[in-house]
C-alpha positions in Angstrom: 0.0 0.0 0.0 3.0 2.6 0.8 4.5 1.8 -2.8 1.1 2.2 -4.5 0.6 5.3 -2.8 4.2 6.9 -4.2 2.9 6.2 -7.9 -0.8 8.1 -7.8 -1.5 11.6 -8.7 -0.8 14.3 -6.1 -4.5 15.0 -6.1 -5.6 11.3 -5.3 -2.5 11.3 -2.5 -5.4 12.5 0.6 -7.6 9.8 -0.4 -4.7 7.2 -0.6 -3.4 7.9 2.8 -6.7 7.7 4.2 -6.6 4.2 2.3 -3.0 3.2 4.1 -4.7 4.3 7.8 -7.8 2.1 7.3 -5.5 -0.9 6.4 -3.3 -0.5 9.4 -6.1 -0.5 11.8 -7.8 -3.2 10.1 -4.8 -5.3 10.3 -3.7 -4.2 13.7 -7.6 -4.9 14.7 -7.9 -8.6 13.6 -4.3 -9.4 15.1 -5.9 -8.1 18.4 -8.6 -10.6 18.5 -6.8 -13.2 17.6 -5.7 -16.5 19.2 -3.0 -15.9 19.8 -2.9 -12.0 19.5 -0.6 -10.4 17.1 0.5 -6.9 18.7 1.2 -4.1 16.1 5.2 -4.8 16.2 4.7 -8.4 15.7 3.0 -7.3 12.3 5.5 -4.9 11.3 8.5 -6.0 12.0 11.0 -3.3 10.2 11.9 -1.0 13.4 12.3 1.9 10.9 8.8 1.1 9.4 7.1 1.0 12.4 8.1 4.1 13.7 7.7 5.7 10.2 3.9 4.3 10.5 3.8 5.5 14.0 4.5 9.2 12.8 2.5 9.4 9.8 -0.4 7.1 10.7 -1.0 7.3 14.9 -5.0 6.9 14.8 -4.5 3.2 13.7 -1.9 2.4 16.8 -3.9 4.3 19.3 -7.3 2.6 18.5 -7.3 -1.1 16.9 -7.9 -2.2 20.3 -10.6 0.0 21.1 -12.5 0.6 17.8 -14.3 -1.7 14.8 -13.0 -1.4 11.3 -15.5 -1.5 9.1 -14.2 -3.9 6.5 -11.8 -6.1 6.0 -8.1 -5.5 4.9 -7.6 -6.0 1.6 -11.2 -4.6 0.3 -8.4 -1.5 1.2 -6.0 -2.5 -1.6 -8.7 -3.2 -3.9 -9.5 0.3 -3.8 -6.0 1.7 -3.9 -5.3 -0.4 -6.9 -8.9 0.9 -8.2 -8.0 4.2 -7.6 -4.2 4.0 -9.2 -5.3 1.9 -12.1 -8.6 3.4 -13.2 -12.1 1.8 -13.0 -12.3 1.2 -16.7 -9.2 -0.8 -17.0 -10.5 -4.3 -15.9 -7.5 -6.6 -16.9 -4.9 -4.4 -15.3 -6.9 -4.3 -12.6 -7.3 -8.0 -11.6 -3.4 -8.4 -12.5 -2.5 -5.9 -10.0 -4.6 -8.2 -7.7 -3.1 -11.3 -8.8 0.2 -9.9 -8.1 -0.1 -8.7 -5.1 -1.7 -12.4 -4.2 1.1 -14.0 -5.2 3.4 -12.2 -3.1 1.0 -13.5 -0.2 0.6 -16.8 -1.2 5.0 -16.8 -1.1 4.7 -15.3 2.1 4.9 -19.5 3.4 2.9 -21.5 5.2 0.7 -19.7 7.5 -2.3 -17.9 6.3 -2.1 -14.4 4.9 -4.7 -12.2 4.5 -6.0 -12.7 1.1 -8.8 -13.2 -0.9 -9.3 -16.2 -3.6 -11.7 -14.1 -5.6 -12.7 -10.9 -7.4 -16.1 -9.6 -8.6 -17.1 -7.2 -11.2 -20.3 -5.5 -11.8 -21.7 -2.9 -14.3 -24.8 -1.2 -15.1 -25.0 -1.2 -18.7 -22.2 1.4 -19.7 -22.0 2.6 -15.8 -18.6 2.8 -14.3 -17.2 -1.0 -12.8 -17.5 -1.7 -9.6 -15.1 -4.5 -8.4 -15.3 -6.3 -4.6 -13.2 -8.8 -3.2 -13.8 -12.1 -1.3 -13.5 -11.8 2.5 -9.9 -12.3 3.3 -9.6 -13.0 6.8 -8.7 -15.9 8.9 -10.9 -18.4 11.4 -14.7 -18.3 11.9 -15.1 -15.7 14.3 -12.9 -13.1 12.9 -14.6 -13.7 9.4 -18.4 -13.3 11.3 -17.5 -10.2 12.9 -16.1 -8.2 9.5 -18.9 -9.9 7.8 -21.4 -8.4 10.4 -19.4 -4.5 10.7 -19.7 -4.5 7.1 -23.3 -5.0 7.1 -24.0 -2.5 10.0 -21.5 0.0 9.0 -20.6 -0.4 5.2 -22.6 -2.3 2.5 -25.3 -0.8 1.2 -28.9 -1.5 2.9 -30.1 -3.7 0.1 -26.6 -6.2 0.0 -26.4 -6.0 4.0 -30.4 -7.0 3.9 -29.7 -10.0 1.8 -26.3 -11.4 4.0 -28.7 -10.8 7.5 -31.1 -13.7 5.7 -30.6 -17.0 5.1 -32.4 -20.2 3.0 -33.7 -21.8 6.2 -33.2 -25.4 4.8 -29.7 -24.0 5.3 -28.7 -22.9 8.6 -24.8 -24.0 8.7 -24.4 -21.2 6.1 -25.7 -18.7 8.1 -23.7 -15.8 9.7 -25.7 -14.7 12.6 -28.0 -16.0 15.0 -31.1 -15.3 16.1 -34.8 -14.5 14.8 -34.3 -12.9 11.6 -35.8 -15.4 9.7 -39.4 -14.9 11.2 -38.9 -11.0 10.9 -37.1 -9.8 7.6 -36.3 -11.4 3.9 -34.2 -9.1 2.3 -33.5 -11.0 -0.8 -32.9 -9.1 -4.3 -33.8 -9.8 -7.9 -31.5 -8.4 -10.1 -32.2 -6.6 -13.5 -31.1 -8.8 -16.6 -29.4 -5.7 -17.7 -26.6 -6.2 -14.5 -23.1 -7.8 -16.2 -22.3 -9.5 -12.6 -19.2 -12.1 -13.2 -16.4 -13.4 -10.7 -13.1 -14.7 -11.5 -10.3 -16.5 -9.7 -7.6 -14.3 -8.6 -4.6 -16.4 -9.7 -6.2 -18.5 -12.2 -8.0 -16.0 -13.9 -10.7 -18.2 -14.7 -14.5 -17.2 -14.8 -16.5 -18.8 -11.5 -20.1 -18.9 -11.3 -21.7 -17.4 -7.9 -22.2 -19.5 -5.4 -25.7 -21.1 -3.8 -25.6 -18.4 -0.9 -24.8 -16.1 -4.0 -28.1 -17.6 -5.4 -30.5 -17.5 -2.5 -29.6 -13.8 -2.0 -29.2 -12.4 -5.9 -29.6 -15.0 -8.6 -29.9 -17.8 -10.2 -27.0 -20.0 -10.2 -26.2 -24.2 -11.2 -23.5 -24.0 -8.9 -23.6 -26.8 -5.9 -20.9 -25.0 -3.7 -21.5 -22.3 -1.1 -20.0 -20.0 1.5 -21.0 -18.2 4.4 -23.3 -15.4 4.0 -21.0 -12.2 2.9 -17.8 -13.6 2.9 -18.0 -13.8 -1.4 -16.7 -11.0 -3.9 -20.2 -10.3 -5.1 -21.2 -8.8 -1.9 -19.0 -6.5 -2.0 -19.0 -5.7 -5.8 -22.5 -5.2 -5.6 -22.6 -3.0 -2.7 -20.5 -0.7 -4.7 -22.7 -0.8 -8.1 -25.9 0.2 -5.5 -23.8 3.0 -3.8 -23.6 4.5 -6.9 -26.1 3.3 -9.7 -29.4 4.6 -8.1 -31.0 3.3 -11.3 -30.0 -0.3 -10.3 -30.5 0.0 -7.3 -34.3 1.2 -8.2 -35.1 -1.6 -10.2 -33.4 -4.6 -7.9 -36.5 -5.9 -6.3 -36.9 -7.2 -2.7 -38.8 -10.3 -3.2 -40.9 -10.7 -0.5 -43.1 -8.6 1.6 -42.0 -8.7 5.0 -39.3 -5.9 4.1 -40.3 -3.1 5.9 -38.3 -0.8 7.8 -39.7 -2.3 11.2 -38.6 -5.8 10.5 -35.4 -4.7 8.7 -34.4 -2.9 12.5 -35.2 -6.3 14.2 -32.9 -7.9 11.6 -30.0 -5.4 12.1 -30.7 -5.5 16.3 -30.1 -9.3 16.3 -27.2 -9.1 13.9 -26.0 -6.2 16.0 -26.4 -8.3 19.2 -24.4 -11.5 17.8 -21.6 -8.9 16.8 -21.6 -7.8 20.5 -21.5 -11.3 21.7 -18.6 -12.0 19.3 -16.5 -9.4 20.6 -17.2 -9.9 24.2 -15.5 -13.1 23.5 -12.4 -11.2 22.6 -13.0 -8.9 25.4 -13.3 -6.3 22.9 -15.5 -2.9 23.7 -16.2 -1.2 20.7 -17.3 1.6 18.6 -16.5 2.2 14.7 -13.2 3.4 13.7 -13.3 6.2 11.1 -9.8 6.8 9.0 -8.2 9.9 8.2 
């Protein structure tokens, strides 16, 4: 992320560095809850880096202990690489993500913080809107981005669909508790939505998942994930954010929708995130970068 940031345009330098302290605290965040916990020097080893980072970037230090990033690491460098590359230029965009991958996957034998997949969406000639899979480590640490991101994050729609399940399928769920009596926030996509994922180092086309399919679309695929931790979510978050036209036309598809149920949703989703972290002895509020 540093070396990206030397190579962008000195008017997209403020939104770069803002990039660089969300990363850190992300990072620094998710080595605080876990098992065993991975304090900020631990992570960045270089002396001279870390009190380079230190100077330029304190907010991340001071607070990864303290306050909830909002989504996970490397969503981060998807958007620097976004925002250095240009949203049009699709290819150079997924090798950029592939190389950086690589350089993870060398890393050894532990698990890095990357993801396996990238999405792209479009709205007919709209800008592209790209999203990675969730790229963190062990079940708890994956629920509790997956459940900041909906609170805090992904647009209302996306989060809406990841807070339901298929009830024939509850060891693919996220959360716990009574959403499925209360709130269905499934979408129907227009037609007119180019929606495709690809394997980061293989480059090859993937079809969405089945927890891709009971939220968005049809799909003949027989494997599945855990509610939000795909690349579409994210991918087509960012289309809604910014294509109000889609966003008009994508269809919840049942009726119990409404604003009241959608609350109960978000408080039981909201009171499983709580839970999580209390198991990490974790108080929280949301960390905003700068």
């Amino acid at each position: 992320m540093l070396e990206l940031t030397k190579v962008l345009m000195e008017e997209a330098t403020e939104h770069a560095t803002v990039l660089v302290d969300e990363i850190l605290h992300s990072i620094f965040f998710l080595g605080k809850i876990n098992d065993p916990q991975y304090p900020p020097e631990t992570i960045v080893t270089d002396a001279e880096m870390l009190d380079g980072l230190k100077s330029t970037c304190p907010r991340p230090f001071a607070h990864y202990s303290s306050q909830l990033p909002k989504r996970s690491p490397f969503s981060c460098v998807l958007d620097m690489i976004v925002l250095l590359t240009g949203q049009e230029n699709e290819e150079e965009i997924k090798e950029k993500v592939r190389e950086i991958t690589s350089q993870l996957c060398s890393m050894g034998k532990t698990k890095p913080l990357k993801p396996t997949t990238i999405c792209v969406s479009q709205f007919q000639n709209s800008d592209r809107y790209y999203g990675v899979s969730m790229s963190t480590d062990g079940t708890n640490p994956g629920k509790i981005m997956v459940a900041a991101s909906c609170l805090s994050y992904w647009d209302s729609y996306v989060a809406g669909a990841v807070m339901t399940y298929d009830p024939n399928n509850d060891k693919k769920r996220c959360f716990n508790g009574p959403i499925k009596t209360t709130f269905d926030g499934t979408i129907k996509l227009p037609d007119t939505v180019r929606f495709k994922a690809f394997n980061i180092l293989q480059g090859t086309p993937l079809s969405p998942c089945r927890s891709c399919k009971n939220m968005f679309f049809k799909t003949d695929e027989k494997k599945e994930w855990a509610y939000g931790t795909c690349a579409e979510v994210e991918s087509l978050s960012k289309l809604f954010k910014n294509v109000k036209e889609v966003r008009e036309q994508a269809r919840l598809t049942m009726e119990n929708n409404m604003d009241e149920n959608r609350k109960k949703a978000e408080e039981s989703v909201k009171t499983e995130l709580g839970n999580l972290l209390k198991k990490c002895n974790f108080e929280w509020s949301y960390y905003s970068p700068q």
